[in-house]
N, C-alpha and C positions, 0 to 999 in steps of 0.2 A: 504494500500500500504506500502512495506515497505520502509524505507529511511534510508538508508545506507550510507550518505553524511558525512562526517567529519565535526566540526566544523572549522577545518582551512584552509579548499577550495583546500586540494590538491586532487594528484589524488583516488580515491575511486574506486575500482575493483570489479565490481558485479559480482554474481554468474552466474553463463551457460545461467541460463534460461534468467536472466534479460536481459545478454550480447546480445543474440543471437534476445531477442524482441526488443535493442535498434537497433541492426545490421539492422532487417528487415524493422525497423522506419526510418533510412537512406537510405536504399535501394531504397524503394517507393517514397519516397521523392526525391530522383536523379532520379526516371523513372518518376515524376510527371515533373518537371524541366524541363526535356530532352524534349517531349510532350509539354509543353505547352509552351516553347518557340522556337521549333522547331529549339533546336542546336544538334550540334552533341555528345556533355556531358552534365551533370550537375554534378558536382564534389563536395561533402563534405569533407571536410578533418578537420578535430582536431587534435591539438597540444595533446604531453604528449603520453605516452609508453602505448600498449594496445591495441590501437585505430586499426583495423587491415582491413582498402582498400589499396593495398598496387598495385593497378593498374598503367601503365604507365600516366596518365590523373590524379590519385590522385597523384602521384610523379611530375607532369607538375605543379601541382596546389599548390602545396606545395612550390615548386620555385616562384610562382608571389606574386609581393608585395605589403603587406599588409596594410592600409593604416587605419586610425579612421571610415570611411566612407564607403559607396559605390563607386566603382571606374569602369568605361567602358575602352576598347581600342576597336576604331572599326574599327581602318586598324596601321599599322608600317608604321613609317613614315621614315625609315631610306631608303636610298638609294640603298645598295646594297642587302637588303630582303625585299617582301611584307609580309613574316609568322613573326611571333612570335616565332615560334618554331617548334618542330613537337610531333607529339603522334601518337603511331601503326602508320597505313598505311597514316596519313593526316598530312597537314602542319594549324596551327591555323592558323589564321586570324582576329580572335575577340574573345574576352573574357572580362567579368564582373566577378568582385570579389566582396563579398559584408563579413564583418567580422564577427561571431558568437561570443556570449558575454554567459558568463555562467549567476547566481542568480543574482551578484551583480556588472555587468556590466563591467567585465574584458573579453577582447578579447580572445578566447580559441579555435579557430580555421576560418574556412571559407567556404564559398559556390563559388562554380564558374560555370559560363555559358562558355562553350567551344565551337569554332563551326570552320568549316573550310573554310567557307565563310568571309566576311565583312559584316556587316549588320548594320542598324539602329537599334537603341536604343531608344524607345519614351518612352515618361511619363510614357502612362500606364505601359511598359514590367519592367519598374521601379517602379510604387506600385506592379505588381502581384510578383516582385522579392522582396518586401518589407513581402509579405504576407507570401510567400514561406519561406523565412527565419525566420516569425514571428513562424512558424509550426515549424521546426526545432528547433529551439531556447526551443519551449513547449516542445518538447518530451524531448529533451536534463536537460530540469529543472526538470522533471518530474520522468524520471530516474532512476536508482540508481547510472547512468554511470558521474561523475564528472570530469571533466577536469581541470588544474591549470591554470591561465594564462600566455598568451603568455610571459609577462616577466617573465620568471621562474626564480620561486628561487631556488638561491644557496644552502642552506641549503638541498638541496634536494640528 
C-alpha cells in the first residue's frame, strides 16, 4: 500500500485513484448509516480543503457543534421552533454528531445522523454509531487521504 502521509499531520492530497477509492469509502459508509439507522442522512464531513460532499446536509453538518464526545439532540426545545433547521425539502428534528479523530487522536472532522423526525436514541443505536465510526475512522487511517486537525494551524 502506499502511504503518502507526511510526517507533520497536515493535509496530504492523494492521487485520482486513491481520492476517488476514499470518496467511494464515504459514500457507503453514509448509505450504511442512513439504512441502519433509518434517518433521513448520515453525513461525513472533514475539516481541511479537498475534502469534496459539498451537499446541502454536508453544509447543515458542518454548522453543528462539535463537541470531544458523542453528542444527541432529539427534539428543540426552544419555543418558537420544533426543527433544528432545515435541508432540501425537510425540516431536522434530530441529529447525532459523533467526532472523527485522525492517527493520533486529533479531531479532523465528523459523522452525523440527520432525520426529520424526533426519535429515541438507545444504547444500542449508540454502540452500532460507535462501530460505524470505528469503520470510518479505519478507512480514513488507512488512506493516503490525511486530514489536519480541527484546531488548524496557522502556519498553514
Amino acid at each position: 500500500m502506499n502511504d503518502s502521509h507526511s510526517a507533520s499531520g497536515s493535509n496530504v492530497m492523494p492521487n485520482a485513484d486513491e481520492q476517488q477509492h476514499f470518496s467511494d469509502a464515504v459514500a457507503r459508509i453514509e448509505r450504511l448509516g442512513k439504512s441502519l439507522f433509518g434517518v433521513t442522512a448520515c453525513v461525513v464531513h472533514l475539516d481541511g480543503e479537498g475534502y469534496g460532499f459539498h451537499t446541502q446536509a454536508h453544509q447543515y453538518c458542518d454548522q453543528l457543534s462539535l463537541k470531544e464526545a458523542f453528542h444527541v439532540m432529539t427534539e428543540n426545545s426552544y419555543t418558537f421552533s420544533t426543527s433544528f433547521g432545515k435541508i432540501d425539502n425537510f425540516e431536522v428534528r434530530f441529529y447525532a454528531v459523533h467526532p472523527l479523530r485522525n492517527r493520533t487522536g486529533n479531531i479532523v472532522g465528523r459523522v452525523a445522523l440527520i432525520h426529520e423526525r424526533s426519535r429515541a436514541f438507545t444504547a444500542g443505536d449508540a454502540h452500532w454509531m460507535t462501530d460505524l465510526v470505528a469503520l470510518l475512522e479505519r478507512e480514513l487511517h488507512f488512506s493516503a487521504y490525511e486530514v489536519a486537525a480541527s484546531s488548524t494551524d496557522s502556519s498553514q
